[in-house]
N, C-alpha and C positions, 0 to 999 in steps of 0.2 A: 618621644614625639607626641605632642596631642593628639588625640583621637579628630578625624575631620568631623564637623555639624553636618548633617541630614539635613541636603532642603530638596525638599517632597515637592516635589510641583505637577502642572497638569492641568488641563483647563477646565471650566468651571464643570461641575457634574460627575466628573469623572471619579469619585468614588476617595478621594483625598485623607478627606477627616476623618474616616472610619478607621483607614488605614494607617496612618497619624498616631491614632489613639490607642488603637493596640500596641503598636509598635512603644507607645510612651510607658502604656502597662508591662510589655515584654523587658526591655531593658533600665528601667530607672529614669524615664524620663520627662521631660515638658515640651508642651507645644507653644511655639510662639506662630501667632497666625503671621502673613502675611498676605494681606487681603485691605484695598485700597478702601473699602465702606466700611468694615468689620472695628476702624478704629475709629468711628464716630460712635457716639451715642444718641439713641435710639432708632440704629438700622440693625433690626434682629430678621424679624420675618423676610425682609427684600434681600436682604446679606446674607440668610441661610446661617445664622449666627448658630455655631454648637453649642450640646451642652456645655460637653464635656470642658476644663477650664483652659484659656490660651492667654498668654503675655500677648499684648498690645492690641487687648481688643475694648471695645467703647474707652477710649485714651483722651478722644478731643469730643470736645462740642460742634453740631453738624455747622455752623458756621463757623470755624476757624477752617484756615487752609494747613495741611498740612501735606510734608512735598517726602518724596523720593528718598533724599537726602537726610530730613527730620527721623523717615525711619530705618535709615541705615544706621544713622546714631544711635537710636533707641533700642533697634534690634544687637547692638555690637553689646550693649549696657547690662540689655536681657542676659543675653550669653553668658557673657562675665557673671551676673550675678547668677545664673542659675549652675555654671562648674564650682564657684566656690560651694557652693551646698553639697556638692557630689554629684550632681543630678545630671542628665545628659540634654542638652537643648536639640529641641527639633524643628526646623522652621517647615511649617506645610501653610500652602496657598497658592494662590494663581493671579497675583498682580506682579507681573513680570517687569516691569518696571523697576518696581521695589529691590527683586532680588537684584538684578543687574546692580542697582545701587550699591547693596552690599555685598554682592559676590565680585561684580566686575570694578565696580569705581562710577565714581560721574565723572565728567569733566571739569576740571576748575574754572567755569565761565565768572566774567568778573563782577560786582556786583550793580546793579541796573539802577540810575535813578529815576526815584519814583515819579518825577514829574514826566518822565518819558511813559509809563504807565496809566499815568491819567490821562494823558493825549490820548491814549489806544480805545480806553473803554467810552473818551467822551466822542472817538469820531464812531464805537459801534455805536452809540446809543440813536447818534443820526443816521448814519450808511447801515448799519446791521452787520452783525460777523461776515456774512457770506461775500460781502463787499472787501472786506478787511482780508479775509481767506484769499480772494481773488489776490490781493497785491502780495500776500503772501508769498504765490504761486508766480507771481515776475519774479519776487528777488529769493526764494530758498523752496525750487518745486520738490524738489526730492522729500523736506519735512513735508509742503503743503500737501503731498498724496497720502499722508500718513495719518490727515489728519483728515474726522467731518468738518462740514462748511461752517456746521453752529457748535460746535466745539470749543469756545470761549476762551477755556482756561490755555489750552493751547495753542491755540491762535495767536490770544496775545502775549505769552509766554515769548513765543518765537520770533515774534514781529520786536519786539521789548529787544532782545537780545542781541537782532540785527541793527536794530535804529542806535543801540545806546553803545554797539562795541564796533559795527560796520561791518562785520565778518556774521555769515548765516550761521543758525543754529547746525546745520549739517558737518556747518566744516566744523566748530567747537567739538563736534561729537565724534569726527575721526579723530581726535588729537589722543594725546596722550592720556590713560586713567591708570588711576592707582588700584591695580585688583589685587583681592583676598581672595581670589580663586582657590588656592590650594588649601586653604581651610575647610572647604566644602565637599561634600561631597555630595552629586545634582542627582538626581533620582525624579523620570516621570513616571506620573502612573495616568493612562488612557485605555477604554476602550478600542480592541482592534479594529471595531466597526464604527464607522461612523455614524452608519442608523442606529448603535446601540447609546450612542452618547446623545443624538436629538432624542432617542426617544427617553431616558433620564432628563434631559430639561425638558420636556412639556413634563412629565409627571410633577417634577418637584415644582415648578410652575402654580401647579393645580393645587401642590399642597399647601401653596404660599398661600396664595388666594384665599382657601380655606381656613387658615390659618389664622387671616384678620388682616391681609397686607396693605387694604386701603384704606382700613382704621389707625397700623401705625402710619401711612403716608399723612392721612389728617389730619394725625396730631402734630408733625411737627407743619406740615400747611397752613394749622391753626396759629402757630407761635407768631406768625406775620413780623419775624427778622430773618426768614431762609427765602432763597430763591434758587431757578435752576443755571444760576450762575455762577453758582456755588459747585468745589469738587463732591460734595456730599449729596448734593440733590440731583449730581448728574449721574450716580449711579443708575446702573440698567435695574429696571423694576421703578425707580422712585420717580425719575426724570416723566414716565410714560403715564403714572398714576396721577402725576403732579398736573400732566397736561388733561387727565379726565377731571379730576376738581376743577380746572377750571373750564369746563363744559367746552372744552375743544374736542375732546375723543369722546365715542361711547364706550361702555367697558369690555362689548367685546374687541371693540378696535385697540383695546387698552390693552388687553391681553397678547394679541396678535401680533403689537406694536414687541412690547417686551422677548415673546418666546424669537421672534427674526431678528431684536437684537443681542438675547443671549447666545444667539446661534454665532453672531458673528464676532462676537466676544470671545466664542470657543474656536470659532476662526484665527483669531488673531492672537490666542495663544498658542496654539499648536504652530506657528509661523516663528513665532519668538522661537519656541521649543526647536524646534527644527533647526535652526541657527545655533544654536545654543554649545558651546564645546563641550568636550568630555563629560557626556551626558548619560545616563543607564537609559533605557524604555521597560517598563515591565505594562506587556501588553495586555488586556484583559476580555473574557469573553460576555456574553448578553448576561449570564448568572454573577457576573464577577470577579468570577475567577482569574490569578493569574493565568494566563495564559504560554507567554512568550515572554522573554527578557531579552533585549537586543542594545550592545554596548556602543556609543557612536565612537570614529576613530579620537586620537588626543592628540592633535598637533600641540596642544597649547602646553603640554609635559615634557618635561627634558628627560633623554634618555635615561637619566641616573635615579629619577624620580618615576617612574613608571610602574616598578616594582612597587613601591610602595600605595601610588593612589591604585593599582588592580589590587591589591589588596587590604584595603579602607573600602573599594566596593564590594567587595564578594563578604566583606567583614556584615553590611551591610541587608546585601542580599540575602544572607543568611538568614539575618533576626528576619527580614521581611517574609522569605519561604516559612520559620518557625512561626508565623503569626496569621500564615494564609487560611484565607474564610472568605464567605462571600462578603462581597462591600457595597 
């Protein structure tokens, strides 16, 4: 039986990469990021781009769109190429999204024509998303809580799907998906405390800052073909800097703006995570350390298979206690 893939998850700050990479050093293996900015090219400083080397990072140009779906293909491609070498792949990152693509499946929604698309973005360009959000919220409220007002790509993702198939994005998404669950095996790493995990995102925050993070915003500001309508410019860090060029924020509202929405970024992974089946926790304290390891239960494993994935995690947990240090 194939060994299952490591995917490392956990929300943003929680100490991931470090972890990642010994782990990659300890057993023979590669990190493939999965992280929704980390595959455009030039978001280093606002993405917290590592050194160390990761499969499918700067992949696209910040104006193309690239979906869920594109990198569940690309991450399946990764894999494949990195076992034929011998090497073990390791997926670590925190756009939960993504995983679900390749761990869980999408749904086969069918595909939308584009003139139903253009209608969407020419009635924001006159009402504005938060109008568009509203109608959302008559016909599919369950998505529209999930999403912000001025949240573009989703908005009209979801609206696109309802007008062009009649059935809301909600219910496409209870349907039926094609999951690669038992290939995997889910491993988070957090913070016990949740004051230790804000107070990692203001530092890294500061180091961004320091770092030059509004000279690379700049530059690509400067290329005058990106906007924050793009999924590239809506990352958290760029979207906030984007709006101090253009002399809507000051920079320390710019700052302030970012750290409250990386916070809730870390919110809404930990939300995913929490839902998330047959999951490990390896809890950690203010220096780093593991702390705690805590199994969630596995409805989603058939009796016969049980033996096996408890023992793909503790296979796991093992290399991870062999490689523990602070992170």
């Amino acid at each position: 039986m194939t060994e299952k893939v490591l995917a490392l998850m956990g929300p943003t700050a929680a100490g991931k990469s470090a972890l990642a990479e010994a782990l990659a050093e300890h057993v023979g293996g590669e990190l493939i990021s999965v992280d929704s900015a980390l595959v455009y090219r030039g978001l280093s400083i606002g993405a917290a781009k590592p050194d160390y080397p990761h499969h499918l990072v700067h992949i696209r140009d910040p104006a193309d769109v690239y979906t869920a779906a594109d990198f569940a293909r690309d991450a399946k491609a990764s894999i494949a190429d990195i076992r034929a070498r011998g090497r073990k792949p390791i997926l670590v990152g925190g756009s939960m999204l993504y995983f679900r693509a390749l761990v869980q499946g999408l749904d086969p929604i069918p595909a939308i024509d584009s003139d139903i698309r253009a209608t969407i973005e020419a009635e924001a360009k006159t009402s504005g998303w938060p109008a568009l959000h509203e109608q959302l919220t008559d016909v599919d409220p369950t998505i529209a809580a999930q999403i912000h007002p001025n949240h573009s790509q989703r908005i009209g993702r979801a609206l696109e799907v309802f007008r062009g198939t009649g059935v809301a994005l909600s219910e496409w998404q209870r349907g039926e998906t094609t999951t690669n669950a038992g290939d995997y095996q889910c491993i988070a790493l957090c913070p016990e405390d949740r004051s230790t995990l804000h107070a990692r995102i203001a530092a890294r925050l500061d180091a961004m800052f320091a770092a030059g993070l509004v000279a690379e915003v700049q530059a690509l500001y400067q290329r005058g073909d990106l906007h924050t309508d793009l999924p590239s410019m809506r990352a958290v860090g760029y979207r906030q800097v984007w709006s101090h060029l253009n002399d809507e924020i000051t920079l320390d509202e710019c700052r302030e703006k970012i750290l409250a929405a990386t916070r809730q970024l870390a919110k809404r992974q930990l939300t995913w995570l929490r839902s998330w089946p047959d999951l490990s926790w390896l809890l950690t304290d203010a220096s780093g350390q593991v702390v705690k390891t805590e199994a969630s239960e596995s409805p989603s494993t058939a009796p016969d298979e049980v033996d096996t994935a408890d023992a793909d995690r503790e296979n796991w947990l093992t290399c991870i206690n062999s490689v523990a240090r602070n992170f």
